[in-house]
C-alpha positions as CSV (number, residue, x, y, z in Angstrom):
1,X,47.3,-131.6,6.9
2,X,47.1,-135.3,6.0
3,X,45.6,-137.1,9.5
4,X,46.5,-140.6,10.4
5,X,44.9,-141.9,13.6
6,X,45.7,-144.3,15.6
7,X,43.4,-147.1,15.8
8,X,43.7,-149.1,19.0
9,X,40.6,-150.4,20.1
10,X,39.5,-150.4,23.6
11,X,37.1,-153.3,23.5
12,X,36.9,-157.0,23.1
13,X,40.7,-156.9,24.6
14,X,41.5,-158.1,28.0
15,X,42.2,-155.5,31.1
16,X,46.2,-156.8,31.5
17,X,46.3,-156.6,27.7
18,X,44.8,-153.1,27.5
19,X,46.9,-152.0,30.0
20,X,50.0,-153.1,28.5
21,X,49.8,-152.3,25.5
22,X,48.6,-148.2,26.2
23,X,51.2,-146.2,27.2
24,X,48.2,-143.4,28.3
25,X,47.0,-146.1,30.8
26,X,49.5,-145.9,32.6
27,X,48.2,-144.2,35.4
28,X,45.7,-147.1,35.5
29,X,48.2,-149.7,36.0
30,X,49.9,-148.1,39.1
31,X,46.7,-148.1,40.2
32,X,45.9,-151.5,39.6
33,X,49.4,-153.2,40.5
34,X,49.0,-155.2,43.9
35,X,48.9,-152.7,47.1
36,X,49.7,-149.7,44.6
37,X,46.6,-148.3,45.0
38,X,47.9,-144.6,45.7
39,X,49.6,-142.9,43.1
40,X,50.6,-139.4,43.8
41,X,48.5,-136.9,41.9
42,X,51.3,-134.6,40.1
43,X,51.7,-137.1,37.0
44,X,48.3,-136.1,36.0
45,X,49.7,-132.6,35.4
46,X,52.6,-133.4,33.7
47,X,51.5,-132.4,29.5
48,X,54.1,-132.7,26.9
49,X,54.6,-129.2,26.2
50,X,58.3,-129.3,25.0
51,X,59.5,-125.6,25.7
52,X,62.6,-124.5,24.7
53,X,63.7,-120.5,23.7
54,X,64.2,-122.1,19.9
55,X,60.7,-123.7,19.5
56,X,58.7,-121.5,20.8
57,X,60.3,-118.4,18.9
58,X,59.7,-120.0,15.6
59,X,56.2,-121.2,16.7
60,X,55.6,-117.1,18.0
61,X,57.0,-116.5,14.6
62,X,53.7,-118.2,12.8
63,X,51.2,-117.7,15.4
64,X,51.6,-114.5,17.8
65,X,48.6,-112.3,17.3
66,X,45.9,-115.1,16.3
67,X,43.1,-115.2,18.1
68,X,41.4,-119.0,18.9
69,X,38.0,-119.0,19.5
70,X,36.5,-122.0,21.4
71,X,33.8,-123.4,23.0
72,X,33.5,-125.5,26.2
73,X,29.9,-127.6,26.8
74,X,29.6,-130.2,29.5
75,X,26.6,-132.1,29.6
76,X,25.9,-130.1,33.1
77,X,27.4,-127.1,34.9
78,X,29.0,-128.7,37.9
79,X,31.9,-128.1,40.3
80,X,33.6,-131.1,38.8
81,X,33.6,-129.4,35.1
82,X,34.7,-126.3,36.5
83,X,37.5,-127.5,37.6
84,X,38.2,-128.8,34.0
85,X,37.6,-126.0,32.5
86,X,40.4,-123.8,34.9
87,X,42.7,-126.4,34.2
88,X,41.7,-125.3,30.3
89,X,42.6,-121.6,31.2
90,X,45.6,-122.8,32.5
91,X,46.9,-124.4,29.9
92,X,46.0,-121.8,27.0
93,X,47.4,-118.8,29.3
94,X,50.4,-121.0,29.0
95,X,50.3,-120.8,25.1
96,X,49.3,-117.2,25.2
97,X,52.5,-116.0,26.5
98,X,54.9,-118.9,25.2
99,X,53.7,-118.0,21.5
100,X,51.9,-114.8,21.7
101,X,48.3,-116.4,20.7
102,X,44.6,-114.8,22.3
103,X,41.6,-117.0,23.5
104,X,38.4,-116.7,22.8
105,X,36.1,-118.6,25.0
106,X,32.3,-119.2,25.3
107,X,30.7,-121.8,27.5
108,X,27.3,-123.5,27.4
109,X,25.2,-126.2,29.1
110,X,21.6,-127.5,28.1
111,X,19.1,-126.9,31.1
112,X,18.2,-130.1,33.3
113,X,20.6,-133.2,33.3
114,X,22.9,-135.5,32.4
115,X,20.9,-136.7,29.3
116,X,19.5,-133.4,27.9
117,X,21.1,-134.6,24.6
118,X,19.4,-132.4,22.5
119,X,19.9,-128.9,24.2
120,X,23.6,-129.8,23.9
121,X,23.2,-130.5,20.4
122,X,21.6,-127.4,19.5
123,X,24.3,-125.3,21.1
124,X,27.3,-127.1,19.2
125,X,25.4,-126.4,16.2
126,X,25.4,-122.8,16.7
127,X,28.8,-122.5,17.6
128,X,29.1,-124.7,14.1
129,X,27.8,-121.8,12.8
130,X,29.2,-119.4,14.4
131,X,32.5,-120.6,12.8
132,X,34.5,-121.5,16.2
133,X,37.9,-123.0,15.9
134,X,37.4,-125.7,18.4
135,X,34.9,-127.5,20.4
136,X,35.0,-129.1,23.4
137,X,32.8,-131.3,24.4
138,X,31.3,-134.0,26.7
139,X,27.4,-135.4,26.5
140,X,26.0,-138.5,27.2
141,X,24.9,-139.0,23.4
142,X,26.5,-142.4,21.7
143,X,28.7,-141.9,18.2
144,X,25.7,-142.8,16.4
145,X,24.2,-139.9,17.8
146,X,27.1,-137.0,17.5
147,X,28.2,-138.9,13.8
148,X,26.2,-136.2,11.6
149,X,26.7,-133.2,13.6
150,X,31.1,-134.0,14.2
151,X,31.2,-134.5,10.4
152,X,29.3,-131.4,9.8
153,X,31.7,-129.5,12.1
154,X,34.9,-131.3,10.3
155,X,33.6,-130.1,7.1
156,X,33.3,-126.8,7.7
157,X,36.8,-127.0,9.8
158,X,35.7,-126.8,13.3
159,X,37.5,-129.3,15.2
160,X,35.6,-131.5,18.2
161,X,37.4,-132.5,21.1
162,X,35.4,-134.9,23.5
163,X,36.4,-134.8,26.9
164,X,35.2,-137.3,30.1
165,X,33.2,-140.2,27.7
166,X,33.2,-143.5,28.3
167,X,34.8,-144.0,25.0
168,X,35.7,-147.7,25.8
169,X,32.1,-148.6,25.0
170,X,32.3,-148.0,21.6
171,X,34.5,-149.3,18.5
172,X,36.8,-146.5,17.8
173,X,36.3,-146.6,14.1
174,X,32.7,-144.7,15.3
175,X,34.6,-141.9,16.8
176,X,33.9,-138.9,14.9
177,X,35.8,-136.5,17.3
178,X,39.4,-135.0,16.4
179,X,40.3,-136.8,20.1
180,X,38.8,-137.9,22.8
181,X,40.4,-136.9,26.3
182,X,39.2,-138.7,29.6
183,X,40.0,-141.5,31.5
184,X,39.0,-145.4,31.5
185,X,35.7,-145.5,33.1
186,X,36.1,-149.6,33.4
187,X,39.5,-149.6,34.4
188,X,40.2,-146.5,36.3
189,X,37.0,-145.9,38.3
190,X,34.8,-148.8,38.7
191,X,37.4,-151.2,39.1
192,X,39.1,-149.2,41.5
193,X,36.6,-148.3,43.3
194,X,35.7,-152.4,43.4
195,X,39.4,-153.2,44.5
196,X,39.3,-150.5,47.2
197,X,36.0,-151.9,48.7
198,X,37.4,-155.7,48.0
199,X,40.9,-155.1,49.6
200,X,39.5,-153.0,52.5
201,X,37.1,-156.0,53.7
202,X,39.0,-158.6,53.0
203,X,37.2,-159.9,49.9
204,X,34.0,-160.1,51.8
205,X,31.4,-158.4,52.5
206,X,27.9,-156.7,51.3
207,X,27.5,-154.0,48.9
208,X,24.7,-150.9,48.1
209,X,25.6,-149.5,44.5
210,X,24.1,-146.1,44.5
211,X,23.8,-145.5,40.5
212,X,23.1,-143.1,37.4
213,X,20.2,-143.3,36.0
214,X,19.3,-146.2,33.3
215,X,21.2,-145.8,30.0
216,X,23.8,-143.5,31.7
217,X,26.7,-144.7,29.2
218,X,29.3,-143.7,32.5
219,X,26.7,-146.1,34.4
220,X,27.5,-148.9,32.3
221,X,30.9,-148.5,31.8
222,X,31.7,-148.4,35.2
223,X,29.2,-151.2,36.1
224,X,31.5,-153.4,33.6
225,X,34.5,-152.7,35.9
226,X,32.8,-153.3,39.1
227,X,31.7,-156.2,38.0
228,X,35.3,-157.4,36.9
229,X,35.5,-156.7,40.7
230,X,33.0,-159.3,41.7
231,X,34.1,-162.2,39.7
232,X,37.4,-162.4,41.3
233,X,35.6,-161.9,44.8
234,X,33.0,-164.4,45.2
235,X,32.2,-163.7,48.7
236,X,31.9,-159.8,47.6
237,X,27.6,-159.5,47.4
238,X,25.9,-156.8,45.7
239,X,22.5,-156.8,48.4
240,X,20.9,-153.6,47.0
241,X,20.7,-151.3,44.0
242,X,19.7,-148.0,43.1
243,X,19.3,-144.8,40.8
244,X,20.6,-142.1,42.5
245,X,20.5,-139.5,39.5
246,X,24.2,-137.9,39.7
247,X,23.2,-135.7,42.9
248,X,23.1,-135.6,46.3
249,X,19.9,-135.4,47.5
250,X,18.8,-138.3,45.5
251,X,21.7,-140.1,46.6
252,X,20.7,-139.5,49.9
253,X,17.2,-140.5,49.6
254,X,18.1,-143.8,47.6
255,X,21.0,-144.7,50.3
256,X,18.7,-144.2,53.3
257,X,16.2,-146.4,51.4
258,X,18.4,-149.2,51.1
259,X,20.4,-148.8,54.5
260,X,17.0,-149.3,56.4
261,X,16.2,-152.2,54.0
262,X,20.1,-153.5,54.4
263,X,21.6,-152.3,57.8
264,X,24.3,-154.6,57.6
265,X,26.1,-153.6,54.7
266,X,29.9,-153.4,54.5
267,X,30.3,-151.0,51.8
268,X,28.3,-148.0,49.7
269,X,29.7,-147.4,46.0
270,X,28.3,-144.2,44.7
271,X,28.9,-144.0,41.3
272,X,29.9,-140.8,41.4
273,X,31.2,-138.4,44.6
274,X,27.6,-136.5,44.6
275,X,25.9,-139.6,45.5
276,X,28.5,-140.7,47.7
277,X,28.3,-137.7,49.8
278,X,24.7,-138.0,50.0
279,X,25.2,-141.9,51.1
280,X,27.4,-140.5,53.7
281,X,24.3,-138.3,55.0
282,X,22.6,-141.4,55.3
283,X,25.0,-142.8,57.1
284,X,24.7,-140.3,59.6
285,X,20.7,-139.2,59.6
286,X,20.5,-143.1,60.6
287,X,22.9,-143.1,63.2
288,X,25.1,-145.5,61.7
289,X,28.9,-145.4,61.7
290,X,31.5,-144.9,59.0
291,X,34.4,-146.8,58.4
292,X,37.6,-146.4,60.6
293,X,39.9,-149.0,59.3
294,X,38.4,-151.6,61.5
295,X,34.2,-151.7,60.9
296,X,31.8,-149.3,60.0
297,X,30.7,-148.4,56.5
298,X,33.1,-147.5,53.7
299,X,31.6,-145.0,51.2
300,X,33.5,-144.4,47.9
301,X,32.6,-142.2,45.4
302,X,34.0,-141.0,41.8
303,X,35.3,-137.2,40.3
304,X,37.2,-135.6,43.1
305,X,35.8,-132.7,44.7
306,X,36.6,-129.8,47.6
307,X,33.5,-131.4,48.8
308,X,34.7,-134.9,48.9
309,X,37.9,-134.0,50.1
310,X,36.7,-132.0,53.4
311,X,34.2,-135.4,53.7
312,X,37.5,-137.5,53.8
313,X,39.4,-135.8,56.5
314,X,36.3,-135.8,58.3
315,X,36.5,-139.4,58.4
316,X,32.4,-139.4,56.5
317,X,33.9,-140.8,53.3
318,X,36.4,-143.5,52.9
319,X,38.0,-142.6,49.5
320,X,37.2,-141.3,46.1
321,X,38.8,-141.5,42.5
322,X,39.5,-138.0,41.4
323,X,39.3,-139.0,37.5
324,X,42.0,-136.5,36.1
325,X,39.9,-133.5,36.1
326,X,43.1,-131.2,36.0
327,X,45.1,-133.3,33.8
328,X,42.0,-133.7,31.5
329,X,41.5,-129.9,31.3
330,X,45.1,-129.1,30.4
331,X,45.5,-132.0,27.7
332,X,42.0,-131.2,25.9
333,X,43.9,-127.2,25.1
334,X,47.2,-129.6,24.4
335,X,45.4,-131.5,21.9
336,X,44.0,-128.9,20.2
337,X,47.3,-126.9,19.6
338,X,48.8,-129.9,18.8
339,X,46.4,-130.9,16.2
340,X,45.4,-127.4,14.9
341,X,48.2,-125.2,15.1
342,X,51.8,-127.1,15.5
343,X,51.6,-129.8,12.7
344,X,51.4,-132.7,15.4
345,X,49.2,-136.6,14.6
346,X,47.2,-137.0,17.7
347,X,45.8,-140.0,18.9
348,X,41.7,-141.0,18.4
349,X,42.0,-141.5,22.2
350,X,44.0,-140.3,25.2
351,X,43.0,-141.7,29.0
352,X,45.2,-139.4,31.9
353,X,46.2,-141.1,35.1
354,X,43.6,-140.8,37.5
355,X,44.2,-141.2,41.4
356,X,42.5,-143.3,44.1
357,X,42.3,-140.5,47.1
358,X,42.3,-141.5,51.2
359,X,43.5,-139.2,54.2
360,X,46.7,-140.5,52.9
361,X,46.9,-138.4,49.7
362,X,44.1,-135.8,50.2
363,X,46.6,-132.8,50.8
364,X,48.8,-133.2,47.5
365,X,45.3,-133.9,44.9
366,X,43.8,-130.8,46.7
367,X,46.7,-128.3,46.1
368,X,46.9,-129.5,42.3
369,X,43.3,-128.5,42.0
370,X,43.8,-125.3,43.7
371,X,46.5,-124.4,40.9
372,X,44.3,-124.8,38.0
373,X,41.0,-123.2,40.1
374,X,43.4,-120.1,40.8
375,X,43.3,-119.0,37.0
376,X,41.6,-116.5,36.1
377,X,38.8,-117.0,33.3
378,X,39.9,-116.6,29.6
């Protein structure tokens, strides 16, 4: 199949321009249009899947009976990619009785953490080897890093799928990947979560960042929004900083830190909900309070998790940005039929609405993601 892709970039463009001009940011301009800061979460699992009794019987026709072997490797194990990956089962039990195909499906995670780069690599290439159909995959390696090992797997016809990278860091003439599916990091978390914070105080206030670790490409892409943040809010201070490693208990430990250091502070952005929730600890092991609409402490956080969302009906954690988990699992299976198996041109890059979660929304995000959790494994 002759492949033409699309070749948009995503940097050196400004945010109204990118926004614009990509339909598949869409969700992140609701998000970002004045007071429309809460978009409902069902247009994240809206996939074009275009079934009618004609299609689908000639597709059946060419297809029932094959078997698609795949292999799914986030850079950790984590209730966040698990959620992904249901939304994955979903999806392909869709295709499985629409056009009679079978799944195969292996999954994989290097021991230790975000940046175990090298353990990731090694299982891709034995699933390279192996002679999967499809990979699916997220790490925290650059394009220079995956370039030798994606054109290894294109030349022996395994096709990568990247899912949850901060793609916008990179020119997308380095993307080595069939597609990437995710979201804008810049645009759809860290300038949300910036805006939230922003709007909620008023425009003023101080700030603890709770962050990933040094070199974290999600880390930087996210800083770049946040900072968007503080240029158009002067009076918006950044007082304290500090690695809080993806998880809680670090998060915890880093926010207390900085809390008794800073116990004045308006606002805690944890980069991502783990370390939120363990800012909120802090919060309470120190006796402080959390925001009620009025004073306190807002706490935001980024991924959107049954953890986070019991935290936010507590009233322990002002909001988080649930980043398309569902909508990111069911596309990435989408993609790959698309691409694969129906004849289809797909895109270097597609970003899913993402939405910006409170007690005001909390109910309808939760029952999507207990749609794609109810599916049983592949």
């Amino acid at each position: 199949m002759t492949e033409h892709k699309d070749k948009t970039r995503m940097t050196g463009i400004t945010r109204r321009g990118l926004l614009r001009s990509s339909p598949a940011l869409l969700g992140g301009a609701a998000l970002l249009n004045g007071s429309g800061l809460l978009p409902g979460a069902g247009a994240q699992a809206a996939t074009a899947s275009h079934s009618t009794p004609d299609y689908d019987a000639l597709v059946r026709a060419q297809l029932e009976g094959r078997t698609i072997r795949c292999g799914f490797t986030p850079p950790i194990l984590s209730e966040f990619f698990n959620i992904m990956e249901h939304a994955c089962y979903r999806q392909a039990q869709d295709y499985s009785e629409r056009f009679g195909v079978k799944w195969e499906w292996q999954r994989a995670s290097p021991s230790g953490n975000f940046n175990s780069v090298e353990g990731q690599y090694n299982i891709i290439q034995n699933w390279i080897t192996a002679g999967l159909d499809a990979i699916f995959v997220c790490t925290a390696g650059t394009p220079s890093d995956t370039s030798k090992i994606y054109t290894e797997a294109r030349a022996k016809g395994v096709d990568i799928i990247q899912f949850n990278m901060p793609i916008s860091l990179w020119p997308i003439e380095e993307q080595k990947a069939v597609c990437s599916v995710g979201y804008h990091d810049t645009l759809q978390s860290g300038y949300v979560a910036g805006k939230y914070i922003a709007e909620q105080l008023g425009g003023k206030g101080k700030v603890l960042q709770i962050w990933g670790p040094s070199g974290s490409p999600w880390a930087e892409a996210r800083q770049r929004g946040f900072d968007m943040v503080l240029a158009e809010y002067p009076d918006l201070q950044v007082v304290g900083k500090a690695d809080g490693g993806y998880v809680r208990d670090k998060g915890f430990s880093a926010a207390q830190n900085l809390l008794t250091s800073n116990p004045d502070v308006n606002a805690i952005y944890g980069e991502n909900e783990e370390m939120a929730l363990g800012a909120s600890q802090a919060i309470d092991a120190l006796g402080m309070r959390h925001w009620d609409g009025q004073g306190g402490i807002i706490t935001i956080g980024a991924d959107g998790l049954q953890s986070g969302f019991d935290a936010i009906r507590q009233g322990r954690l002002s909001a988080t940005i649930e980043v398309g988990g569902v909508g990111q699992g069911l596309t990435l299976v989408e993609m790959l039929m698309a691409h694969r198996y129906l004849g289809k041109i797909v895109a270097d890059v597609y970003n899913v609405p993402v939405t910006l979660v409170t007690k005001d929304n909390v109910d309808q995000v939760e029952a999507l993601q207990a749609w794609a959790l109810a599916a049983p494994e592949l």
